[in-house]
C-alpha atoms as an extended CHARMM CRD file, in Angstrom:
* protein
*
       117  EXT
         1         1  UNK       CA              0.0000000000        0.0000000000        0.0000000000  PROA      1               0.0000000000
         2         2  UNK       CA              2.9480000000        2.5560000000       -0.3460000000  PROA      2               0.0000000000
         3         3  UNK       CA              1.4470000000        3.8840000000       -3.1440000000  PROA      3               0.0000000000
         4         4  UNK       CA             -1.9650000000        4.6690000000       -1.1080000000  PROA      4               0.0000000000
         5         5  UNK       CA             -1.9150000000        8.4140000000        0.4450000000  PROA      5               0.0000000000
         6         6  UNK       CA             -1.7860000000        7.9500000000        3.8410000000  PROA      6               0.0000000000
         7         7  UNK       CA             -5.1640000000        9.6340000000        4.7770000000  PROA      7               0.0000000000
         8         8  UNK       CA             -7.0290000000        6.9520000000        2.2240000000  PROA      8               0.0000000000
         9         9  UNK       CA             -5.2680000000        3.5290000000        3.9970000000  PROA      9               0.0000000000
        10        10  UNK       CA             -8.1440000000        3.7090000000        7.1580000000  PROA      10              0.0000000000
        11        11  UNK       CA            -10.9770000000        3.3410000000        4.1980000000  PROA      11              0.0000000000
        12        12  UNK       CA             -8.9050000000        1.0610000000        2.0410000000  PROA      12              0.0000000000
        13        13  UNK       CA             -8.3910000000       -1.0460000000        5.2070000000  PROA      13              0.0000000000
        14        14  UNK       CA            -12.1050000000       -1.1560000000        6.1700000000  PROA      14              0.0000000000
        15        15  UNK       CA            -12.7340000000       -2.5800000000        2.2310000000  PROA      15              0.0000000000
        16        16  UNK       CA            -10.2670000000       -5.0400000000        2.4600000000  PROA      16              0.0000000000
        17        17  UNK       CA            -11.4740000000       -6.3410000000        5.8580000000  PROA      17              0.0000000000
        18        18  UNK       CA            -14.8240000000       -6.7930000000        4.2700000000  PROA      18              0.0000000000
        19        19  UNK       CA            -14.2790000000       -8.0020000000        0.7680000000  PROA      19              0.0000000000
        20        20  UNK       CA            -10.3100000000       -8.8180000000        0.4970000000  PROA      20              0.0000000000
        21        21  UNK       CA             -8.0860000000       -7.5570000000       -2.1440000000  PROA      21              0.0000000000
        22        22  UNK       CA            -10.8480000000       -8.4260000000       -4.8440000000  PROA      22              0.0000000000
        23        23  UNK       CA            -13.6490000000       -6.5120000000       -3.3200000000  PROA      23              0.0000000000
        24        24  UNK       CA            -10.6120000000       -3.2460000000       -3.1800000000  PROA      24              0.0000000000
        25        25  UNK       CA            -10.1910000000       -3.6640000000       -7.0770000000  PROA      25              0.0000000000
        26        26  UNK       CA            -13.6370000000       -4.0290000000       -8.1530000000  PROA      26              0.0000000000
        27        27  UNK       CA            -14.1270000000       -1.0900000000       -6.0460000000  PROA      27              0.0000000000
        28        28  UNK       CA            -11.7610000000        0.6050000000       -7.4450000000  PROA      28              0.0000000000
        29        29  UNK       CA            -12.8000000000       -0.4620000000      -10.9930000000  PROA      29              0.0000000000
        30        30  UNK       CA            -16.2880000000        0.4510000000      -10.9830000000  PROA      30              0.0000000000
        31        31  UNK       CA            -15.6800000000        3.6790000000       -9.3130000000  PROA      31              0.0000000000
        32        32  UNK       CA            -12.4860000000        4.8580000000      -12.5390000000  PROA      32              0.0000000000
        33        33  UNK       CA            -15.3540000000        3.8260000000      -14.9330000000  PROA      33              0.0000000000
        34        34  UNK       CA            -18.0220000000        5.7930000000      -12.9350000000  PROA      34              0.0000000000
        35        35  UNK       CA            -15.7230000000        8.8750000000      -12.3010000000  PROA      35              0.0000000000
        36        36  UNK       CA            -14.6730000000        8.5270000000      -16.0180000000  PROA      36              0.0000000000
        37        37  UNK       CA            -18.0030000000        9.2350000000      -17.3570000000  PROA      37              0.0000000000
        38        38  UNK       CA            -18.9080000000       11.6250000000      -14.7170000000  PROA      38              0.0000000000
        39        39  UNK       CA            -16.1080000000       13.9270000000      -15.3420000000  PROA      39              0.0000000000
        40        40  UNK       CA            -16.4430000000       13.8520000000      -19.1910000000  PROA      40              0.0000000000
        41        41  UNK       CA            -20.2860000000       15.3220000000      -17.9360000000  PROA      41              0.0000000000
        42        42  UNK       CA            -19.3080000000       17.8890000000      -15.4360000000  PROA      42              0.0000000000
        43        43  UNK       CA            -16.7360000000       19.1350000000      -18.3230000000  PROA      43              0.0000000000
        44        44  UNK       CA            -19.2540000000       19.2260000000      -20.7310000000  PROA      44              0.0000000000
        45        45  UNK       CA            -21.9180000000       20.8830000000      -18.1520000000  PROA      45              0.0000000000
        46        46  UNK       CA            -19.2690000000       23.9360000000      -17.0180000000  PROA      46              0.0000000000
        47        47  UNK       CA            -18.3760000000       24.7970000000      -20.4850000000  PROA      47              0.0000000000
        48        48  UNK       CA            -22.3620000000       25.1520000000      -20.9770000000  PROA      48              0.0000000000
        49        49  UNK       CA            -22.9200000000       27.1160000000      -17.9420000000  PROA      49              0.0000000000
        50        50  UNK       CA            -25.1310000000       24.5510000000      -16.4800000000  PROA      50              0.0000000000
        51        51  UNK       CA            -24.1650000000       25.5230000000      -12.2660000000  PROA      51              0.0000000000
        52        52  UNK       CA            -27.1070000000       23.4690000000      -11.1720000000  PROA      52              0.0000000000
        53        53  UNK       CA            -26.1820000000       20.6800000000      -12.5950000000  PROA      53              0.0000000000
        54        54  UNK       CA            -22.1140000000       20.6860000000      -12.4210000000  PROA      54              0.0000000000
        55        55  UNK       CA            -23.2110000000       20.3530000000       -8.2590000000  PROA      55              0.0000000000
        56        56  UNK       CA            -25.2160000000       17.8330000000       -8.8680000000  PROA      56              0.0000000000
        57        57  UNK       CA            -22.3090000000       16.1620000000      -10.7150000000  PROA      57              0.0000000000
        58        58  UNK       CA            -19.7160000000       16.9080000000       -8.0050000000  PROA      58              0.0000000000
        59        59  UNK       CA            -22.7470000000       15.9440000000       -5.3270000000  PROA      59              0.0000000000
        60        60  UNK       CA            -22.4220000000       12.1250000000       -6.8850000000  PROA      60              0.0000000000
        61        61  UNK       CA            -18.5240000000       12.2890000000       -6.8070000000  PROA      61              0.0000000000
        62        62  UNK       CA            -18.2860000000       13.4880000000       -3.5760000000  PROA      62              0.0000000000
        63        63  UNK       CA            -19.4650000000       10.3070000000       -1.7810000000  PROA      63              0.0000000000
        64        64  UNK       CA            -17.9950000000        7.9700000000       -4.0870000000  PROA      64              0.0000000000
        65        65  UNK       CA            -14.6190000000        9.1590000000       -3.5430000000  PROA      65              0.0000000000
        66        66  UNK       CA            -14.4080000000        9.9330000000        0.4620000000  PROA      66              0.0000000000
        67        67  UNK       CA            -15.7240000000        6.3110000000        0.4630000000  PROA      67              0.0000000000
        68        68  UNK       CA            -12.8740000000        4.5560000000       -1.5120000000  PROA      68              0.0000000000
        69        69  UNK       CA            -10.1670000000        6.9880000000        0.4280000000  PROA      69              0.0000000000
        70        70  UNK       CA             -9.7480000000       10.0790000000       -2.2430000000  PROA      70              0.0000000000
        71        71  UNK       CA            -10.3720000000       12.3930000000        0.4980000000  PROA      71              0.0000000000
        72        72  UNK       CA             -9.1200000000       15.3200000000       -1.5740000000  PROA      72              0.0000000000
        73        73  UNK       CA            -11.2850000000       14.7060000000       -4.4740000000  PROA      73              0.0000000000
        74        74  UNK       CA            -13.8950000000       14.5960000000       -2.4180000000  PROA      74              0.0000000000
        75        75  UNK       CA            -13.0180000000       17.7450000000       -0.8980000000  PROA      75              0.0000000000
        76        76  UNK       CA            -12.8190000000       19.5030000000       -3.9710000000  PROA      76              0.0000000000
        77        77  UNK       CA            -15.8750000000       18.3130000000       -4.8130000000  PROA      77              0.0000000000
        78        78  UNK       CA            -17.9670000000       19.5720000000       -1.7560000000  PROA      78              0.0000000000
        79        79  UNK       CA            -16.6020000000       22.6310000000       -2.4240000000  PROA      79              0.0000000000
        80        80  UNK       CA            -17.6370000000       22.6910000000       -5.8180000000  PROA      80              0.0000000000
        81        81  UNK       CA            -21.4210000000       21.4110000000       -4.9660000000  PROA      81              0.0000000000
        82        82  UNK       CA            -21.5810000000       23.9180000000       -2.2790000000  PROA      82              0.0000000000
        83        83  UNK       CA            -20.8040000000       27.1290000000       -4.2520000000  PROA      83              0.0000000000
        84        84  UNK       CA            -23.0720000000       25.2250000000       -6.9770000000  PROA      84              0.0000000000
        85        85  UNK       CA            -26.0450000000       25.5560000000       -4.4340000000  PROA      85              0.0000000000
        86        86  UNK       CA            -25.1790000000       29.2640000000       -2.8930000000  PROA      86              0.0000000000
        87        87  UNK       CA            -25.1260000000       31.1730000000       -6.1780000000  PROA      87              0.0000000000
        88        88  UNK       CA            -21.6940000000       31.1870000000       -6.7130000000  PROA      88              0.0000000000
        89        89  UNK       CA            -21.1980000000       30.4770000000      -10.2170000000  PROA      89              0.0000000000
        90        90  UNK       CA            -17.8090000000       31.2180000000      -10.7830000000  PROA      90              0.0000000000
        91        91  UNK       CA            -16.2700000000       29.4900000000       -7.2950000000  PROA      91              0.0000000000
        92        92  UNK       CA            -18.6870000000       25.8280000000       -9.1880000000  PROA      92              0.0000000000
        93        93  UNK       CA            -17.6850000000       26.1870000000      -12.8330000000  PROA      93              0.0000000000
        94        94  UNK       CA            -14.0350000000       27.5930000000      -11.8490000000  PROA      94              0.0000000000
        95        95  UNK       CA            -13.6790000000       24.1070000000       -9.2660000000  PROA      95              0.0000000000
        96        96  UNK       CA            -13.5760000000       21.7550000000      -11.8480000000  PROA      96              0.0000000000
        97        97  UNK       CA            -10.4410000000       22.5570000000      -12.4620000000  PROA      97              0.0000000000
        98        98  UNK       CA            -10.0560000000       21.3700000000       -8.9190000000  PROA      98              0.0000000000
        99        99  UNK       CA            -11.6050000000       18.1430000000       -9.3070000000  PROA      99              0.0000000000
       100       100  UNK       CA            -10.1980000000       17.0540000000      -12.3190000000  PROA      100             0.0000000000
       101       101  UNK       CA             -6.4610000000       17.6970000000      -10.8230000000  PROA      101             0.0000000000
       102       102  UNK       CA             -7.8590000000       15.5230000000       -7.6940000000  PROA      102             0.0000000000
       103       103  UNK       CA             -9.1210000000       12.9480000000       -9.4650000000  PROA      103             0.0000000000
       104       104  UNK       CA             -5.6750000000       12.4090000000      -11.3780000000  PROA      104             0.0000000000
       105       105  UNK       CA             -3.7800000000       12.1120000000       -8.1140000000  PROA      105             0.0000000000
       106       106  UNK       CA             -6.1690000000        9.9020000000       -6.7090000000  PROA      106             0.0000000000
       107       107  UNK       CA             -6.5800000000        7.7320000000       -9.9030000000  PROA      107             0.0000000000
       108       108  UNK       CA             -3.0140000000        7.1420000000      -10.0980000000  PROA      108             0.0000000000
       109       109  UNK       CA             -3.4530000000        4.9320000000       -6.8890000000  PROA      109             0.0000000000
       110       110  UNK       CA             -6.9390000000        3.1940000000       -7.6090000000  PROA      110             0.0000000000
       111       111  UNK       CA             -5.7380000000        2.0510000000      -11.0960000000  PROA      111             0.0000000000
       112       112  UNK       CA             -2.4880000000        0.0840000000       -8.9260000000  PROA      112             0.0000000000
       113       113  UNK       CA             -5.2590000000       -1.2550000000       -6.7140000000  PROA      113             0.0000000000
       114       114  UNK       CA             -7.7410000000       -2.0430000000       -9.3100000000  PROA      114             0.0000000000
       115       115  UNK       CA             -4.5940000000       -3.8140000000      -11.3370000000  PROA      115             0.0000000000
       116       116  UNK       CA             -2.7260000000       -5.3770000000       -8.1490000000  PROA      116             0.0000000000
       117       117  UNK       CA              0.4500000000       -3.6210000000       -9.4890000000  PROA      117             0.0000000000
């Protein structure tokens, strides 16, 4: 687990002790494929404008990715959902930036996980 960020190796623990190391990289799987799509929609929903539903975007991430141990991703994606649901445009379409940088850290470790590398 070197690879895993220190702050994610409590919630990676917990998976393992209730599916194993097979349960960790289907996790892990299902969630690349899920953030995959997600992000290619939030992109496409900031460049139209669409606030309401670039929080409900990060909303879905945010959950998804505290669960598995991305804590920063999911950070960055609470704040994103919250400025989403305050009015503040700019701070929601401007944190995707913030999200997608997040989500490459964090994918960087899932994909070793999801691989067994």
């Amino acid at each position: 687990m070197s690879q895993v960020p220190q702050d994610a190796e409590s919630a990676i623990e917990l998976l393992k002790s209730v599916g194993g190391d097979e349960m960790v990289a289907m996790m892990m799987q299902t969630f690349i494929q899920f953030a995959e799509e997600r992000l290619a929609k939030l992109n496409e929903e900031r460049e139209s404008g669409n606030v309401s539903e670039v929080a409900s975007i990060a909303h879905a991430l945010k959950s998804s990715a505290r669960q598995l141990g991305a804590h920063s991703m999911g950070e960055a994606c609470a704040v994103v959902e919250h400025a989403g649901k305050t009015g503040d445009n700019d701070g929601a379409l401007n944190g995707v930036a913030a999200i997608q940088r997040e989500y490459a850290v964090a994918k960087t470790w899932m994909q070793a996980l999801a691989t067994g590398a």
